[in-house]
N, C-alpha and C positions, 0 to 999 in steps of 0.2 A: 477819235484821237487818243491816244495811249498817253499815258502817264508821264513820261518822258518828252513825246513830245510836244507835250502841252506845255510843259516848263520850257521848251525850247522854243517854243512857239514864241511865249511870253515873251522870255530872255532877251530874244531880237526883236519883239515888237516894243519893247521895253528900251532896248537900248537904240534903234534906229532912230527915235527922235532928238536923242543925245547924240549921234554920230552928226547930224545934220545942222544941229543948232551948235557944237562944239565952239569954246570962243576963248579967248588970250581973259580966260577970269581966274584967279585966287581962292585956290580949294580957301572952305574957310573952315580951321581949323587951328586951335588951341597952339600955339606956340610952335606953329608950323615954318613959319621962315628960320628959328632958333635949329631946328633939324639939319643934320650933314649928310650928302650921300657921296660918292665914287664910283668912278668906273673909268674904266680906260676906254679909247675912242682912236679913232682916223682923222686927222683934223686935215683942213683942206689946203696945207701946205705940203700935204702928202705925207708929212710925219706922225708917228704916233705919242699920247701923252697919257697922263692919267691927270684927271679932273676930278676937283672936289666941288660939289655946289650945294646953296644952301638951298631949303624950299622951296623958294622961289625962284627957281632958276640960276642964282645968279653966283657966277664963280667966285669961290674962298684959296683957290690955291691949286695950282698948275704944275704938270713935271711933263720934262721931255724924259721919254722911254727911249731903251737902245734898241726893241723891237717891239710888233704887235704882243701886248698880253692878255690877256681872259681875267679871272678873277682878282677883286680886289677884296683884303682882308687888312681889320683895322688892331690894331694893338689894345689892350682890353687899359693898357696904364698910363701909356705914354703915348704922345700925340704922333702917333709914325701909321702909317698905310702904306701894304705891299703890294707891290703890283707881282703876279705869277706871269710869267712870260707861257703863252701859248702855245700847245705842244706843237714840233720839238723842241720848244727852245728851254734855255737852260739858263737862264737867270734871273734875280728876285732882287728889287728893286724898294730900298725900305727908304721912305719919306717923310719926315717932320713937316706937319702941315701946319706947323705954328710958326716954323721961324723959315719956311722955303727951302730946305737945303737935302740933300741926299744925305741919309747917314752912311749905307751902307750898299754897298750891289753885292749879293751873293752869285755863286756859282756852283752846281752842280759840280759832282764828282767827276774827274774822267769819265765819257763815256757813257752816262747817264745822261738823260731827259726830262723835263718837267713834262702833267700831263695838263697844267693850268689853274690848279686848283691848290689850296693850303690849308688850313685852321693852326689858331693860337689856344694853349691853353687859358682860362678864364685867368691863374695870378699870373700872363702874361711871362712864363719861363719859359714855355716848346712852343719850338714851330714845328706844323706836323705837314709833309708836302708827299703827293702820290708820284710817283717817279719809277723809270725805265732802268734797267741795269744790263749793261752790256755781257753777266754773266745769267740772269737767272731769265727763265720764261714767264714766270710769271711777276706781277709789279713789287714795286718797295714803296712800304710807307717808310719814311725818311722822316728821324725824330732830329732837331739841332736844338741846343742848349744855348736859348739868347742871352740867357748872362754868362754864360761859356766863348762870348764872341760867336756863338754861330756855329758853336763846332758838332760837330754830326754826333749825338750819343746814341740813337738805336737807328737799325735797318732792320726793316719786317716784312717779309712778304704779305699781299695783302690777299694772295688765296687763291688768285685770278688771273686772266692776261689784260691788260687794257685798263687798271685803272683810272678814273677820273674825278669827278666831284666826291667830298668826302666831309661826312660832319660829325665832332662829338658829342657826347650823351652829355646832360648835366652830370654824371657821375667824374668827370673829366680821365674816365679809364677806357670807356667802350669806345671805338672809332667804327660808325658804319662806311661805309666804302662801295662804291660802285665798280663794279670790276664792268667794263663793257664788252670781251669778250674780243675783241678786235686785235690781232696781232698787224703791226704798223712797220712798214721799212717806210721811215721818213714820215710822211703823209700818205703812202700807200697804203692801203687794207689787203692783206694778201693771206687773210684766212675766212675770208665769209661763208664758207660751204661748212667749215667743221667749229665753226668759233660758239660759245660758251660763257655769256654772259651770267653772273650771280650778285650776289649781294650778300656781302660779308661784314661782321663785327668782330674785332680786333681788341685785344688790349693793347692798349700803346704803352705801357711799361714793360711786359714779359715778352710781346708778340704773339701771345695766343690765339689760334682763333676759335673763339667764342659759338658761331654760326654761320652759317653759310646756309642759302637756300635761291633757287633756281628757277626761273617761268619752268612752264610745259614743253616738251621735247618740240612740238611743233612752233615755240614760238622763239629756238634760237636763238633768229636773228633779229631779235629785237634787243639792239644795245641799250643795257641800263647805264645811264649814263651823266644825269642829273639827277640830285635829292634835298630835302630838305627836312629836320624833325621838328614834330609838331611839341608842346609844351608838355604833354603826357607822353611821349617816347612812340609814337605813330611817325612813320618816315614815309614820304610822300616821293613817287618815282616817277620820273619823266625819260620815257625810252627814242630810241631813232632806228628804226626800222633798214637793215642792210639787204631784205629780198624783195620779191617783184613789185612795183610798186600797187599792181591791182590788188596784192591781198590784203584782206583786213585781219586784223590782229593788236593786240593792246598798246597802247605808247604810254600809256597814266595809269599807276597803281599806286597801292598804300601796302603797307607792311607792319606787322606787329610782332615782336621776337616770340619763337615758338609757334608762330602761326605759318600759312602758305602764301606767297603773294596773291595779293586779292586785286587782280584788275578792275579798272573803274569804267563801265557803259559810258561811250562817246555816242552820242546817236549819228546814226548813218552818216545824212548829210554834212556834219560839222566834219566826221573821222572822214571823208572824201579829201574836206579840205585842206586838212592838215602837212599833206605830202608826206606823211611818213617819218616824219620831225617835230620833235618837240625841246622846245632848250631849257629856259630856266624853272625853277621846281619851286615854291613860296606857299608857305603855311600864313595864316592873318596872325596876329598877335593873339589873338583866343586858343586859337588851332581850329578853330568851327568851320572855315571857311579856305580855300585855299585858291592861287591862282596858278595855271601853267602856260607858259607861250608855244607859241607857233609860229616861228618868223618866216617859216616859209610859207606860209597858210596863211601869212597877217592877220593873225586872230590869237586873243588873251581869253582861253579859258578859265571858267570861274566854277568853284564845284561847294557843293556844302558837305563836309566832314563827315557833320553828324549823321545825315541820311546816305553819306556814300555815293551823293547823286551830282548827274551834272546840271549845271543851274544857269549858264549861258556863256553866249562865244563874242564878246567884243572887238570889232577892227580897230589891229592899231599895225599900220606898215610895218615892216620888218620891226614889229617888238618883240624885245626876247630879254633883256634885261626886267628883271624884279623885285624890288624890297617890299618888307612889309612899313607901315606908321604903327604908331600903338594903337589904334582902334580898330575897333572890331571891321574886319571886312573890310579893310581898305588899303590900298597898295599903290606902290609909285614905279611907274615902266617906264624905260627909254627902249628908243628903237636907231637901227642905224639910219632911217630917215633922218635923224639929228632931234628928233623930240622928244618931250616928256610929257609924263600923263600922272594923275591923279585918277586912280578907279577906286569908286564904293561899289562892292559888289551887293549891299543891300539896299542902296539906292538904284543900283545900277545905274549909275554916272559916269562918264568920262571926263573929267575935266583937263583942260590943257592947262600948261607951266607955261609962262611967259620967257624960256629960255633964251637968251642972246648967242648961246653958243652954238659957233658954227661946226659940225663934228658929227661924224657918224660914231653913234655909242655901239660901244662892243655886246658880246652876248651876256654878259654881269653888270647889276647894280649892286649896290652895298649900300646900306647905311652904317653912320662912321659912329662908333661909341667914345664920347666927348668928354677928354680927361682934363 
């Protein structure tokens, strides 16, 4: 048995007893019900909302959406959470989760498209959103001035075609960006054969780009398209794969500026199951430990940082939503089965959330920073 798959071995034999014995219990955890998270959802009246709930499942504050959205991002000062309407759609939906009320519905430019995704600068002045431009080919990161009402101060191309998920550096100047390589009419893909996925760093004051760097010619079509940075500037990539489904080729890398992207060994059998998909990207609170999902694979990969290695694949129904808690190694997944989970990837535990909410959760979790 090889080195790898010994830990893989482990990993499942490790976590099979937790999948079986799984039970409606209370991670137990230091001022865990005190914690906020978000996500937008399908609720079973067939409309869509965005939900905030505490630890324990249980709802703090509800909004009906005017369409499906993707990521939620929370305001670093004042009690408001955005909802990104999912691409194509084109609107942002900003929410006061203290007094229930909408403050604001933004709207894209003429002509432009959200691609789901946003980040707030940390003293809460920009909002930064990756977006489609009816003039240019490749994406706009779109800067708006929130004490400006919202009004657009920079458009920057972000290098690429296809922008998507997109995070900044503590420096609050670099913006990495996943360019995914996909040119879209609508929801159509109608450049898989020549498309050009990269990974680019930005100033978001000048526009400059900073870096750019690229898989292997052979592994194209592997859309980057999900990331996350770890607490020392490691950015962690979750790819989805646009060619045959038989081939194997990387969907989980790390990057470090000045470096090559370093793909990360999935051992055979797990990279079978994956379908060629992988959605949310989550570093632990340490950076030692990271998770990635697989919603079509129903499986939460778990890797450890420091060794660069994989460290096991936990079933969780269509999970693909991810937050980290503050402690090491451990993270909170919703799935659109409608549940929540509690994984210590050092335990290797699964514990279940005693959630009442009836609601397929979207491909994003958030936790809410508590003003």
């Amino acid at each position: 048995m090889t080195g790898i798959n010994r830990r893989t071995f482990l990993g499942w034999a490790a976590a099979a007893p937790v999948l079986l014995h799984s039970r409606v219990t209370l991670a137990v955890v230091d001022n865990f019900p005190a914690q906020r998270f978000a996500s937008a959802n399908h609720a079973a009246d067939g409309l869509f909302y965005l939900n905030i709930f505490d630890g324990l499942g249980k709802e703090v504050a509800k909004h009906l959406l005017p369409s499906r959205a993707h990521q939620i991002v929370s305001h670093p000062t004042k009690p408001w959470v955005l909802a990104v309407a999912r691409r194509p759609g084109t609107t942002i939906d900003i929410f006061d989760y203290q007094t229930g009320s909408l403050v604001a519905r933004l709207n894209c430019s003429r002509g432009y498209h959200l691609y789901g995704h946003a980040q707030i600068t940390i003293d809460g002045r920009y909002l930064l959103t990756t977006e489609k431009s009816p003039s240019h080919e490749d994406g706009r990161l779109v800067v708006r001035d929130i004490e400006q009402n919202f009004k657009i101060a920079k458009d920057h191309s972000t290098a690429g075609i296809g922008p998507h998920e997109l995070r900044l550096f503590a420096d609050q100047r670099t913006m990495v960006i996943a360019n995914g390589g996909i040119q879209t009419k609508g929801r159509e893909k109608i450049n898989l054969e020549s498309m050009q996925p990269s990974l680019t760093y930005v100033d978001i004051h000048s526009g400059k780009l900073l870096e750019q760097v690229y898989l292997p010619a052979q592994y194209h079509q592997s859309s980057i398209r999900h990331l996350d940075i770890s607490p020392n500037g490691q950015v962690l990539i979750a790819m989805q794969y646009q060619g045959n489904p038989g081939d194997s080729v990387p969907l989980i890398a790390l990057h470090s500026r000045g470096e090559a992207i370093q793909a990360l060994a999935i051992p055979a059998h797990i990279n079978g199951r994956l379908n060629q998909y992988c959605g949310s990207a989550c570093f632990d609170s340490t950076g030692d430990f990271a998770a990635v999902s697989a919603p079509r694979g129903n499986l939460i990969t778990l890797w450890n940082i420091k060794t660069q290695q994989f460290h096991a694949a936990i079933k969780v129904n269509d999970g693909c939503g991810i937050a980290k808690t503050k402690h090491a190694g451990e993270f909170i997944v919703s799935s659109g089965a409608g549940r929540l989970y509690t994984l210590d990837s050092q335990k290797m535990t699964r514990t279940a959330i005693p959630t009442t909410l009836k609601v397929k959760w979207d491909n994003h979790l958030s936790i809410i920073a508590q003003v």
